[in-house]
C-alpha positions as CSV (number, residue, x, y, z in Angstrom):
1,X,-123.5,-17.9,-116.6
2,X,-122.7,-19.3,-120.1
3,X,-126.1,-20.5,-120.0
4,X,-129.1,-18.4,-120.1
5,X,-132.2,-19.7,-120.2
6,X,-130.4,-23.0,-121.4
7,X,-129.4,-21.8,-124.2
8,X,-125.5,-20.2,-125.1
9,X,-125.8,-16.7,-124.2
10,X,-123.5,-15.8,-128.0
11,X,-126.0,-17.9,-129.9
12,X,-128.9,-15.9,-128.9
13,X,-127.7,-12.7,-131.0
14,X,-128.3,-13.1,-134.6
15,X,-124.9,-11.7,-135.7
16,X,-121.9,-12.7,-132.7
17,X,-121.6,-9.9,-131.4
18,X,-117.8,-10.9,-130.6
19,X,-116.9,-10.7,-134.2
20,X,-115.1,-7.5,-135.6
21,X,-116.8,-7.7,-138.7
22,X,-120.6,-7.0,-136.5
23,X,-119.3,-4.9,-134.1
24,X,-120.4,-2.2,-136.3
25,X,-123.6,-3.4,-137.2
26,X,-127.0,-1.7,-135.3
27,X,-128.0,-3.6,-132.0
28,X,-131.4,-4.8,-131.7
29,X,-133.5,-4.5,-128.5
30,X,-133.4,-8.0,-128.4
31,X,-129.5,-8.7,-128.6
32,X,-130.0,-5.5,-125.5
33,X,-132.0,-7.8,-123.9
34,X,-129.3,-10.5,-123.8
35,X,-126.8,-8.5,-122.3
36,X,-129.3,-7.4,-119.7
37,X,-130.0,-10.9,-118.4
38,X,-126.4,-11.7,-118.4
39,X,-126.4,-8.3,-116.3
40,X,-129.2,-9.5,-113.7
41,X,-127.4,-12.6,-113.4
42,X,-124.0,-11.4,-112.9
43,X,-125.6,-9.2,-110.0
44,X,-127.4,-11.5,-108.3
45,X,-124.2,-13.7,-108.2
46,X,-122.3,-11.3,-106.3
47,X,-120.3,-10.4,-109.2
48,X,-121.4,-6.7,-109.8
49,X,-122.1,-4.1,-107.3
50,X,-125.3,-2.4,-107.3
51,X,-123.7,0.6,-108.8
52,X,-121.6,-1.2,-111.3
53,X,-125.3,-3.7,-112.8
54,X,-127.3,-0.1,-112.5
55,X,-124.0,1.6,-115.0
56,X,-123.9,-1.3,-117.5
57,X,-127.7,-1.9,-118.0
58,X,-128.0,1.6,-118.6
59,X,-125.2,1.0,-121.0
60,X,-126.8,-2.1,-122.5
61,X,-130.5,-0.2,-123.3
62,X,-128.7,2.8,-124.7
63,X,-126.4,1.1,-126.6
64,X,-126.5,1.4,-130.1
65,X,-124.5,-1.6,-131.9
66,X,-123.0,-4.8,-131.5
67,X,-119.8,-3.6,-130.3
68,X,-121.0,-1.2,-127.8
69,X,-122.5,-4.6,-126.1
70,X,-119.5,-6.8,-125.9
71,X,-117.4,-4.9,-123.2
72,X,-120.3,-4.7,-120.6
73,X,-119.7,-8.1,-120.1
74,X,-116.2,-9.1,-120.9
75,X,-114.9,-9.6,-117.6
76,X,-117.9,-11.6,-116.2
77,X,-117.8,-15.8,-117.2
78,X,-120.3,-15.1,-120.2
79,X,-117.1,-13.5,-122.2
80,X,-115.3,-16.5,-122.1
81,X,-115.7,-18.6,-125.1
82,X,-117.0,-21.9,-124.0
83,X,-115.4,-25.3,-124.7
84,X,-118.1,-27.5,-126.5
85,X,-118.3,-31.0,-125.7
86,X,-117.8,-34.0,-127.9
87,X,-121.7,-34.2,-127.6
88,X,-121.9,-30.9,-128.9
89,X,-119.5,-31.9,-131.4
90,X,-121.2,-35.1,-132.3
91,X,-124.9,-33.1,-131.9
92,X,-123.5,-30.5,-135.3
93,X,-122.5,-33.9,-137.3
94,X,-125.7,-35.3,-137.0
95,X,-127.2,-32.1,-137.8
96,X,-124.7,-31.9,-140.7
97,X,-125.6,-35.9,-142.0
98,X,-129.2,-34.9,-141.7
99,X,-128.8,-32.1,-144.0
100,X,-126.4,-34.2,-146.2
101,X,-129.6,-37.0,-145.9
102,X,-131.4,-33.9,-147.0
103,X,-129.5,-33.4,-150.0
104,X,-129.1,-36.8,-151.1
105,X,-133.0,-37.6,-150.8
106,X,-133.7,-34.4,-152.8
107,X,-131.4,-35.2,-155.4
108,X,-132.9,-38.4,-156.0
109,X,-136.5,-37.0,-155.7
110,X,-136.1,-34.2,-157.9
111,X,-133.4,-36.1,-160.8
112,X,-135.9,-38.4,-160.9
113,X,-139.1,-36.7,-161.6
114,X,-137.1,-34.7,-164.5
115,X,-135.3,-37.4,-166.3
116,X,-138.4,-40.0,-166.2
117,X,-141.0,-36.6,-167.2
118,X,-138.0,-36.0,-169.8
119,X,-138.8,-39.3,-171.0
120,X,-142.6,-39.6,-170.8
121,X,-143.2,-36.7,-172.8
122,X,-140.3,-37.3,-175.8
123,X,-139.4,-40.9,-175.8
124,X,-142.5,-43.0,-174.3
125,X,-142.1,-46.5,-174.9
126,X,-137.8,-46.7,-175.7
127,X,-135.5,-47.7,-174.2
128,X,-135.5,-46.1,-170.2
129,X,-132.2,-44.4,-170.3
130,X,-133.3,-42.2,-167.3
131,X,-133.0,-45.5,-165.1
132,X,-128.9,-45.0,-165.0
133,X,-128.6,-41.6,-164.0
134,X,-131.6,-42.4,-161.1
135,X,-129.9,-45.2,-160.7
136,X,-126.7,-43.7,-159.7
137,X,-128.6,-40.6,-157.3
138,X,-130.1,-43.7,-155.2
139,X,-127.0,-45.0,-154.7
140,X,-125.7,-41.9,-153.2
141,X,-128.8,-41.9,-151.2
142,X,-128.5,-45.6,-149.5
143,X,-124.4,-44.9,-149.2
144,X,-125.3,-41.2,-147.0
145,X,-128.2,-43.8,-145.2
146,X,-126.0,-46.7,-144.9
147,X,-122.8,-45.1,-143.3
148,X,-124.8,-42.8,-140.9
149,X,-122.0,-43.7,-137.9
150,X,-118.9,-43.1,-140.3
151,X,-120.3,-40.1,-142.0
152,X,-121.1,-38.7,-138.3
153,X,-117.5,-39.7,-136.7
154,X,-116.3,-37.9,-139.8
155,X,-118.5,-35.0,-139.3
156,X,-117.6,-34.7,-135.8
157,X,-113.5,-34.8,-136.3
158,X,-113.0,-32.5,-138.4
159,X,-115.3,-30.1,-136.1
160,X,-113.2,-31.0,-133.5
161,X,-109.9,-30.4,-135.8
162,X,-111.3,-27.2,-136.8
163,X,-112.1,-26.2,-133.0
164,X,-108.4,-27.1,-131.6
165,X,-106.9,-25.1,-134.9
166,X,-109.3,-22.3,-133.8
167,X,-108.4,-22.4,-130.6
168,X,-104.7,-22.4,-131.7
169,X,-104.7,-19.5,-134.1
170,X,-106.4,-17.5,-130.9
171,X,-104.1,-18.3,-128.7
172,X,-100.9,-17.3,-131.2
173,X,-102.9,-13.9,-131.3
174,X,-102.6,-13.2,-127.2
């Protein structure tokens, strides 16, 4: 039931829902719509009585913010945060190197078209001083190319470092 419609049923809410600092916020008839599915589903497993799905959906689709949402379903198998997997982990780092890729490539790109425009228009025939400081941006481009699987591994340890120390931190609370 962590899954609906393939996708993790917390993800599907713009703001997590979970958080204090949303639980204020206004709930939108699509984040109503998430809890409803998770409600159909529960129900159809056996998990809620006919009684209990008809009580919460009528909950969910009056329900006017975040935090009126969370305890329709906090005792069904949707409430409990899910433990990602080291492909999940591994997935957000080479998410995270392709943004870094992103960076580096538009660093380069854009350094270059200023300095040598820079140049062009005041110095057009010197020396090309603008070759150093382009110079140096490619080099950060081929090292964030070049080291892809280190970068990555990195990436993906210290998600995995941050996870456990999360996961630390919520157990010291309960």
């Amino acid at each position: 039931m962590d899954d609906v419609g393939g996708m993790d049923v917390w993800r599907q809410f713009d703001h997590d829902p979970r958080k204090a600092v949303n639980a204020a916020m206004r709930a939108s008839d699509r984040d109503r719509a998430v809890i409803e599915s998770v409600l159909v589903d529960a129900f159809a497993e056996g998990r809620l009585t006919r009684a209990e799905y008809d009580e919460r959906t009528e909950a969910a689709l009056t329900s006017r913010t975040l935090g009126d949402l969370v305890p329709l379903v906090e005792d069904l198998p949707v409430a409990r945060p899910s433990q990602p997997s080291a492909d999940d982990f591994h997935a957000q780092a080479v998410r995270k190197w392709e943004a870094d890729r992103r960076e580096a490539l538009l660093g380069f790109v854009g350094l270059s078209v200023l300095l040598w425009t820079i140049w062009a228009v005041t110095m057009w025939g010197e020396f090309p001083w603008p070759l150093f400081p382009v110079g140096f941006a490619l080099m950060n481009l081929v090292r964030v190319v070049v080291n892809k699987r280190d970068i990555v591994d990195e990436h993906a340890r210290r998600l995995e470092k941050k996870h456990r120390k999360e996961l630390g931190r919520r157990e010291g609370e309960g």
